[in-house]
C-alpha angles and dihedrals in degrees: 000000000000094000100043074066098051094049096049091045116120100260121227093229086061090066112102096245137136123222093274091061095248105138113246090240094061088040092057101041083065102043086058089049087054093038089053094040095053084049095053090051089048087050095043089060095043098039120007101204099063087063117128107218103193 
């Protein structure tokens, strides 16, 4: 029976995380800020109204 547990048990390889141990949800919540960030500076030299000033 014990062993019935320790095989349906969650595994830790099944937990969204990257190899330094920052969960994906949190790294790619930062590769979109920089993505976006690096956009509104390319808008802001091509059209200066669709700048974000936060």
């Amino acid at each position: 029976i014990l062993l019935l547990l320790i095989a349906s048990a969650p595994s830790v390889d099944a937990q969204l995380k990257t190899k330094d141990d920052v969960p994906l949800a949190s790294f790619h919540a930062n590769v979109k800020r920089t993505l976006q960030k690096l956009l509104n500076k390319r808008c802001c030299q091509i059209v200066p109204q669709c700048c974000e000033w936060n």
